[in-house]
C-alpha positions in Angstrom: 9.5 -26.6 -5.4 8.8 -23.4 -6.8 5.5 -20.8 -5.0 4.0 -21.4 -8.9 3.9 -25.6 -8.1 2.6 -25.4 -4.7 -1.4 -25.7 -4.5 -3.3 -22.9 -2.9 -4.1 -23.1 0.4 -6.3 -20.8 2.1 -5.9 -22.0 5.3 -2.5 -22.5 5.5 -2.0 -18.8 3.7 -4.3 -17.4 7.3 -1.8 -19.0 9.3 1.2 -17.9 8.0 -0.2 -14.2 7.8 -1.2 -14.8 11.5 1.7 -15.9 12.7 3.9 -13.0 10.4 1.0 -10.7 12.4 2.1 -12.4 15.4 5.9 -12.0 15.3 5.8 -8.4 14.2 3.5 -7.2 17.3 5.9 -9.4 19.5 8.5 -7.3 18.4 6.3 -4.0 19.3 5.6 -5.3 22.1 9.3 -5.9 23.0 10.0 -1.9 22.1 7.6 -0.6 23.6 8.2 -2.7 27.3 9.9 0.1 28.6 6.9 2.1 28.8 5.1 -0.1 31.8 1.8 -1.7 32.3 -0.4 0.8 30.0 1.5 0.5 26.7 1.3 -3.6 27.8 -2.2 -3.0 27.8 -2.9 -1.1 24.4 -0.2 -3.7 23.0 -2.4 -6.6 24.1 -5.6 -5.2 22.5 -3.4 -4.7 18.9 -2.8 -8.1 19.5 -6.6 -9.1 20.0 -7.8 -6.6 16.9 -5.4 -8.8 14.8 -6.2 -12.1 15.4 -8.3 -14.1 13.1 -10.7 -13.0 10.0 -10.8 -14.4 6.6 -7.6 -12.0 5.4 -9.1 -11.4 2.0 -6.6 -8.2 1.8 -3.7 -10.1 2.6 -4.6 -13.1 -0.1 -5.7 -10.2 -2.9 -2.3 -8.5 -2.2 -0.4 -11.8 -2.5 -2.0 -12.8 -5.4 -1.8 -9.4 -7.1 2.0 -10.1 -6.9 1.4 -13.5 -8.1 -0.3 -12.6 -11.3 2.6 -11.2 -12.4 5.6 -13.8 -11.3 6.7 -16.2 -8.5 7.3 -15.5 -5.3 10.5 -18.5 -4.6 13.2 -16.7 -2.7 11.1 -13.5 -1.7 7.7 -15.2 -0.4 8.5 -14.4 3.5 9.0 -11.3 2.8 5.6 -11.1 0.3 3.4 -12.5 3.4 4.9 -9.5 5.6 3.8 -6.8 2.9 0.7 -8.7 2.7 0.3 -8.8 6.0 0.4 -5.0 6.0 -2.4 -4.8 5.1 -4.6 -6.5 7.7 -3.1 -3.9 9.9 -4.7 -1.0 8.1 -7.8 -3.3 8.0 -7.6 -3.4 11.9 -7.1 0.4 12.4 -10.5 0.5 10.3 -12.2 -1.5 11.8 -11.2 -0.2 15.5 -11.9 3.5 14.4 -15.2 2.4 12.7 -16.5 0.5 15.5 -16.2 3.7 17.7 -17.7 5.9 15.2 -20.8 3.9 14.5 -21.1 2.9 18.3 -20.8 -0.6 17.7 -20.5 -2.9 21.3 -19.2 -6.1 19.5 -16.7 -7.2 17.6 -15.9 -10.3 16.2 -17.9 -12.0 19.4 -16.3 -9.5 22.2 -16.3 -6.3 23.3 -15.7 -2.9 20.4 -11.7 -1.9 21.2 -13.6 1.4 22.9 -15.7 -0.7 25.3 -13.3 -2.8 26.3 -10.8 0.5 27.6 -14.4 2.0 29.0 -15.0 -1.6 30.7 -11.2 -1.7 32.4 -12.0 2.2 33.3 -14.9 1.5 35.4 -13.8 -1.9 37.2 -10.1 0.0 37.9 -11.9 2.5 39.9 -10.2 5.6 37.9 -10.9 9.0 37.6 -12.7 10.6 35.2 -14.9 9.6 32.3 -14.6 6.0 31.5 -16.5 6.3 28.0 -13.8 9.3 27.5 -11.5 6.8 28.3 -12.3 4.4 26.1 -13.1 6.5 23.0 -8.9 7.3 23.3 -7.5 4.6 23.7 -9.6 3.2 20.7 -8.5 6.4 18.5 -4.5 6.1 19.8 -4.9 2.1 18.7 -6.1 2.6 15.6 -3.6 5.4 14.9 -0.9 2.8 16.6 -2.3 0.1 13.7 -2.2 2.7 11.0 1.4 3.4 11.7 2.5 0.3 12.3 0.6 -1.0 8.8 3.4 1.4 7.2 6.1 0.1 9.1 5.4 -3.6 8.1 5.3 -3.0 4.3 8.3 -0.9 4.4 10.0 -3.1 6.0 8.9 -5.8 4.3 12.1 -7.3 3.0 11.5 -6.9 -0.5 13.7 -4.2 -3.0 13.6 -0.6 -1.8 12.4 0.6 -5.5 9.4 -2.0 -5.5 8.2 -1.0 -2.3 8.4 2.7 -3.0 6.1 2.2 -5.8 3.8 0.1 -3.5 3.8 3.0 -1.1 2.4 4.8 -3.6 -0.6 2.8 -3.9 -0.7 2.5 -0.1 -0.9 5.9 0.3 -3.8 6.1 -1.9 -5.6 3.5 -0.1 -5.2 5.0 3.5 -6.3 8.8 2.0 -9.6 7.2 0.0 -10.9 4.9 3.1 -10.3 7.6 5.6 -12.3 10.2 2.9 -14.5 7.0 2.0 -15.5 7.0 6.2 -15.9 10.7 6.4 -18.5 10.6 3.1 -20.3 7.6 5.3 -20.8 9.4 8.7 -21.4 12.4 6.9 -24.2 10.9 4.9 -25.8 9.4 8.1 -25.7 13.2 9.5 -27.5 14.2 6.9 -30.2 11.1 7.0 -29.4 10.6 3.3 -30.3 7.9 1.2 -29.8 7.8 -2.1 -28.4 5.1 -3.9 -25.9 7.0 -5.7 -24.2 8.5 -3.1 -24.1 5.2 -1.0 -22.2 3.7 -3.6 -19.8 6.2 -3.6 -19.1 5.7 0.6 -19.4 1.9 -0.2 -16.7 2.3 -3.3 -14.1 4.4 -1.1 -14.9 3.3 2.1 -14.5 -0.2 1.3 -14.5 -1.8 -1.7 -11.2 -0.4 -3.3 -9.4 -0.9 -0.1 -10.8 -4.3 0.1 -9.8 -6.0 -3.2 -8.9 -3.3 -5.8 -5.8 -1.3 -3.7 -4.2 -5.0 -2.4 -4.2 -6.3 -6.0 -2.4 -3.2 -6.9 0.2 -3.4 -4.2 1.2 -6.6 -4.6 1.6 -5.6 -7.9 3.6 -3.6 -7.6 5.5 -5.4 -5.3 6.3 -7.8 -8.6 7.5 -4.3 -10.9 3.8 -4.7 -13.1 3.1 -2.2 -15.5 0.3 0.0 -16.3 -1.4 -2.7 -18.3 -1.8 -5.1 -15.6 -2.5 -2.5 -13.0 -5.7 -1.5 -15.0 -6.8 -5.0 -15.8 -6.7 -6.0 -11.8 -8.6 -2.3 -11.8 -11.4 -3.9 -14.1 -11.5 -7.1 -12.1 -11.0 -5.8 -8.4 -13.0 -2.7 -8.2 -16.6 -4.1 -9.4 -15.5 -7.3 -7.5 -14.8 -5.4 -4.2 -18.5 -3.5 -4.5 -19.9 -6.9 -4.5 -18.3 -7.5 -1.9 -19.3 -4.7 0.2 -22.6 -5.1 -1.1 -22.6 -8.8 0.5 -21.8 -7.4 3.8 -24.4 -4.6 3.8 -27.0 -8.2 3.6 -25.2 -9.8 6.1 -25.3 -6.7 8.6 -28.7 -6.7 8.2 -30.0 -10.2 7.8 -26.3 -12.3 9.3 -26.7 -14.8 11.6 -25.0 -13.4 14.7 -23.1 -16.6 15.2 -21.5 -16.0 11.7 -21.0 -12.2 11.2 -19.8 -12.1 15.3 -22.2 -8.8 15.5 -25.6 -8.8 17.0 -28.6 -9.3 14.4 -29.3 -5.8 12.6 -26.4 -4.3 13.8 -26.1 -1.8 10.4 -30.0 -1.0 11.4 -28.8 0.3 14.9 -25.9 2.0 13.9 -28.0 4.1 11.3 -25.9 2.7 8.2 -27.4 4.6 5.4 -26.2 1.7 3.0 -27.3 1.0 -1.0 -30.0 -1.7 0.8 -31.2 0.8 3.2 -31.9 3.3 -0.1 -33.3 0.9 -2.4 -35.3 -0.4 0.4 -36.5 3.3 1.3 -37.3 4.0 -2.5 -39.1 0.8 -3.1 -41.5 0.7 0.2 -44.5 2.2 0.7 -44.6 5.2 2.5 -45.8 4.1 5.5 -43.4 1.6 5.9 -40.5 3.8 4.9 -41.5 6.3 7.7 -41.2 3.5 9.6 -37.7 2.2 8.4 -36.5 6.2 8.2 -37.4 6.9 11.6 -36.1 3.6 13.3 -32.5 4.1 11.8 -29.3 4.6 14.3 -32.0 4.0 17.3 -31.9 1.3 20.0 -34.1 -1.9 18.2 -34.9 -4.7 20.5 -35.4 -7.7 18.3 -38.7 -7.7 17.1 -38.4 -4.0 16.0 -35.1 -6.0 13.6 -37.3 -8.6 12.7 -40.1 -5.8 11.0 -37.4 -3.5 10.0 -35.9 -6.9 8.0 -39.7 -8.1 6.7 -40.2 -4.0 5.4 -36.7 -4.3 3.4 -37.4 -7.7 2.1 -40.7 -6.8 1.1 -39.7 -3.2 -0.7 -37.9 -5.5 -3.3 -34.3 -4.3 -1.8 -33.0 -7.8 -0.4 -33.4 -8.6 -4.4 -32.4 -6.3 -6.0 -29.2 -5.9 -3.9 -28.7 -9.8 -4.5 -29.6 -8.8 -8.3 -26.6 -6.2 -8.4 -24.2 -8.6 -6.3 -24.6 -11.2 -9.2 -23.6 -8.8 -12.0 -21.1 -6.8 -10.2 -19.4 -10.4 -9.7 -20.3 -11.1 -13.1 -18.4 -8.2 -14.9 -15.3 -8.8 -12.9 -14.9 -12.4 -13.6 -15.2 -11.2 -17.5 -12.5 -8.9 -16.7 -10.6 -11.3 -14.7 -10.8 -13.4 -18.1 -9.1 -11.6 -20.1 -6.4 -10.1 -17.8 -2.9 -11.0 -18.5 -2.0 -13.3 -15.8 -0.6 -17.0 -15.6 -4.1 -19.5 -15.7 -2.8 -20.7 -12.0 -3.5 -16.9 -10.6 -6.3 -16.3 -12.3 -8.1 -19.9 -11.2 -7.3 -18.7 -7.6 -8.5 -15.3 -7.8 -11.8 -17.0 -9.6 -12.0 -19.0 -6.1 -10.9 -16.0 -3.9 -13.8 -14.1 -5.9 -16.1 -16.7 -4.8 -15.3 -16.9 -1.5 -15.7 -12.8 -0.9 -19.1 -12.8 -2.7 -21.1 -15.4 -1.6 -21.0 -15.6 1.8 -23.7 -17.3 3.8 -26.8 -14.4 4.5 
């Protein structure tokens, strides 16, 4: 049975990247023994940041490669490249979490607090937030390397990966310039609308759907032709999709997103809600929503800050854009030269990234 007869399961996709994840930081882990108890330690907490999540980046890089031919003899080595890419999402997301002074993560304690936490109860020397703000910076360099090392050695011909490189390299330089755009912006207590979509494009939404398609396809020796058409589905697709998130760190059930509730509202996030919602408000309450960004908010100062957005019109109109955005890629999407068996699982993937439970 060929990868092109063999229905799509998500699931079953998650596992296989986990356990490709799993088997790759085993090996790591075996390199790096030598070292003693402290690279043990860091090792462990690569192994934590890489466990579980949807793997949207994974399946959009797999199925970039898809939409151009089968996998058969070469789909191991197509889940490791894939794979590669939750990596770089992991050094993200542990860099990101220290930036914006998150606590939580995925239901337990931010990479940074957990270092500061072992710190403290050790007894050590010296600062343990200091400590724990390296060793989150040295494991989400550690992830970033590594993210390289999996799709290069992927398994797959040296002249396909090359060209994949290129479009990893890409990806890395625009998320890491994407971030810097976002906590300079929250510097400046900016919010305008254009230039949060510009941190939302770079920061996440190419590297989320846009830069996987790519890879994977170039993993599968695509042209220019198909490279623009996943372009024209993938980036408006992954702007809904960030756009989606910004409502969910705002208005998430903490259960669900694994983050307290208005965790973007603590952190200062100067998102495209956030500047519609200032624009939209009266002044009072804007003052009010201004003022109470990137403070400590005990629930109740959430639950006004929520009922201000909603009532500006923002919670819409974000909603409004996530449906055309989502819209104009699945028009794209369409008309894109692909088998119908890709496309009718990137139609579902695109589902699954955009409407996610507020």
């Amino acid at each position: 049975m060929t990868a092109r007869d063999q229905a799509w399961n998500d699931g079953s996709f998650r596992e296989r990247v986990q356990a490709t994840l799993d088997e790759f930081v085993d090996e790591q882990a075996g390199r790096l023994a030598p070292l003693g108890d402290d690279a043990a330690r860091l090792v462990a907490e690569a192994r934590c940041s890489v466990s579980g999540g949807k793997r949207f980046r994974a399946a959009f890089c797999y199925w970039g490669f898809r939409s151009v031919r089968d996998a058969d003899e070469d789909e191991r080595s197509l889940v490791r490249a894939a794979a590669a890419l939750e990596l770089l999402h992991a050094s993200a997301l542990v860099h990101d979490d220290y930036m914006d002074a998150s606590d939580v993560r995925r239901g337990r304690p931010a990479t940074h607090k957990g270092f500061e936490a072992f710190h403290r109860e050790s007894g050590w020397r010296g600062d343990p937030q200091q400590y724990g703000a390296a060793g989150a910076i040295l494991l989400g360099d550690l992830l970033l390397s590594w993210s390289d090392e999996l799709l290069r050695t992927c398994g797959l011909d040296d002249d396909v990966v090359r060209a994949a490189l290129g479009y990893f390299d890409s990806t890395r330089s625009e998320v890491i310039a994407g971030q810097f755009l976002d906590v300079s912006s929250q510097a400046r207590g900016e919010s305008d609308v254009e230039a949060a979509m510009r941190v939302l494009r770079y920061k996440s939404a190419k590297y989320s759907i846009e830069r996987p398609l790519h890879i994977g396809a170039a993993l599968a020796a695509a042209g220019e032709e198909v490279q623009q058409a996943l372009s024209e589905f993938g980036l408006p697709l992954g702007e809904a999709f960030q756009l989606r998130d910004d409502l969910l760190g705002v208005f998430g059930d903490q259960v669900v997103t694994g983050k307290p509730a208005g965790d973007d509202l603590s952190e200062g996030k100067r998102t495209v809600l956030v500047a519609l919602a200032l624009a939209g408000a009266s002044a009072r309450d804007a003052e009010v929503l201004d003022s109470s960004l990137g403070t400590r908010l005990r629930p109740e100062d959430v639950e006004r800050l929520r009922c201000i957005i909603e009532e500006s019109g923002a919670h819409a109109a974000v909603e409004k854009m996530i449906e055309e955005l989502t819209s104009r890629s699945l028009d794209a999407l369409a008309l894109a030269p692909m088998t119908d068996a890709a496309r009718e699982v990137l139609r579902s993937l695109a589902a699954a990234a955009t409407q996610r439970v507020v």
